[in-house]
C-alpha positions as CSV (number, residue, x, y, z in Angstrom):
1,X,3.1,8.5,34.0
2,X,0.4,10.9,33.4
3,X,2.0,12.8,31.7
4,X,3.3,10.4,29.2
5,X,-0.1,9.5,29.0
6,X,-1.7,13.1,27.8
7,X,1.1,13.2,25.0
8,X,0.3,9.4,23.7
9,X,-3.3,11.3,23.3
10,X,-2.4,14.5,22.0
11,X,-0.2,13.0,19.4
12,X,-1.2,10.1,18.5
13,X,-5.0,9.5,19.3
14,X,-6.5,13.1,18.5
15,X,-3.9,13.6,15.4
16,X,-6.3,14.8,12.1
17,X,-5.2,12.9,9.0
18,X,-5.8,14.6,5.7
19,X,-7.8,12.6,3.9
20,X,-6.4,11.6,0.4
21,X,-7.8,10.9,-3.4
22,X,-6.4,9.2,-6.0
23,X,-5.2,11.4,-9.0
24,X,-5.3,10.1,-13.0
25,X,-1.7,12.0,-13.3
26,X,0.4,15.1,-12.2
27,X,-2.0,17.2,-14.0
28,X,-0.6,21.6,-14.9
29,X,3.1,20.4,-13.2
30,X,3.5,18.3,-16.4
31,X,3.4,21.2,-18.6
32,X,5.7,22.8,-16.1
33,X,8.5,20.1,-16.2
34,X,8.4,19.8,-20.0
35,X,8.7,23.9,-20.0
36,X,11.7,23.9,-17.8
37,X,13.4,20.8,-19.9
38,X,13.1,23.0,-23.1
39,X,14.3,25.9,-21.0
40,X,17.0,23.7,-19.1
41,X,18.3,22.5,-22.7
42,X,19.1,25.6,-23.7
43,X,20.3,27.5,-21.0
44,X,22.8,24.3,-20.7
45,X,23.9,24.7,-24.5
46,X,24.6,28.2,-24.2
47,X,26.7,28.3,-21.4
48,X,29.0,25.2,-22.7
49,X,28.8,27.0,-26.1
50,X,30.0,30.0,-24.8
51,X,32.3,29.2,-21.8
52,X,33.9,26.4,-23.7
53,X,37.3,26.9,-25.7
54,X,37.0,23.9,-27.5
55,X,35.7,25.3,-30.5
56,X,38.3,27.6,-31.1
57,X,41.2,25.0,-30.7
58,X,39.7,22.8,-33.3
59,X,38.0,26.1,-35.5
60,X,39.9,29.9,-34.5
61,X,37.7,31.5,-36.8
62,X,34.7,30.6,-34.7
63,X,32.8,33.9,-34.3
64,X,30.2,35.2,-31.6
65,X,27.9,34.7,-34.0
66,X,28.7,31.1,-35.2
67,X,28.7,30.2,-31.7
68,X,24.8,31.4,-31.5
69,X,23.9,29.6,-34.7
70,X,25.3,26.2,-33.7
71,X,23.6,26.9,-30.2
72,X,20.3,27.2,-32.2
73,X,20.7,23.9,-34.2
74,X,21.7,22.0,-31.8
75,X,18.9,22.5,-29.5
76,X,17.0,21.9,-32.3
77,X,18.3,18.8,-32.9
78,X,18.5,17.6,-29.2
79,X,14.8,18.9,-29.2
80,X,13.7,16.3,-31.9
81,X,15.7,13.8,-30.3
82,X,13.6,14.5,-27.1
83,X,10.4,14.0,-28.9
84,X,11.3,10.9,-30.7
85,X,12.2,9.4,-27.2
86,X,9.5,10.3,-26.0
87,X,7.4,9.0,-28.9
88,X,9.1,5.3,-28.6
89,X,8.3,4.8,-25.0
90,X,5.3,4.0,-23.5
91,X,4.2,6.4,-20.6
92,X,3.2,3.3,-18.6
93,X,5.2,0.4,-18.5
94,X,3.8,-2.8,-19.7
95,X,3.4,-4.4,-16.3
96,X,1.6,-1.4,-15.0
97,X,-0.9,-2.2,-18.3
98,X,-1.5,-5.6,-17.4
99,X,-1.9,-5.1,-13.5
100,X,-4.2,-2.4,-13.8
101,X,-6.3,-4.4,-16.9
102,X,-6.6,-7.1,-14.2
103,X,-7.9,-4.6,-11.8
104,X,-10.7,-2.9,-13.9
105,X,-11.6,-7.0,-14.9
């Protein structure tokens, strides 16, 4: 029994809890994520640009070349595609508005 006892208090009663603070948002990792999605969109172009035969069924002419130019325009594309998404939607939903407005009141 006392021994049970001892390792209610060691774990339980004298356990330190880091104290923690509210943040405003994920602060440097968001420039991190939105590097690797840029990073992650082409890496993922280029290898089903250049693993996939499906260009050459369709075009045979289809050079090394070609296949490095239509990577290029359509990460472009994809990339401006990314930015208008992210330009149409909110980064806080309109219920998270409202309850925090309602908060602050």
């Amino acid at each position: 029994l006392e021994l049970r006892l001892d390792s209610v208090k060691v774990l339980k009663l004298t356990r330190r809890v880091p104290a923690t603070s509210d943040s405003k948002g994920i602060g440097a990792w968001r420039s991190i994520l939105l590097f690797l999605t840029y990073v992650g969109l082409g890496t993922n172009l280029g290898i089903l640009i250049y693993t996939s035969d499906w260009f050459e069924r369709f075009y045979p002419s289809f050079t090394p070349l070609d296949k490095l130019l239509l990577v290029v325009v359509l990460e472009h594309a994809l990339i401006g595609l990314k930015l208008l998404i992210d330009a149409c939607v909110p980064d806080m939903p309109a219920g998270v508005r409202i309850a925090l407005a309602r908060e602050e009141w």
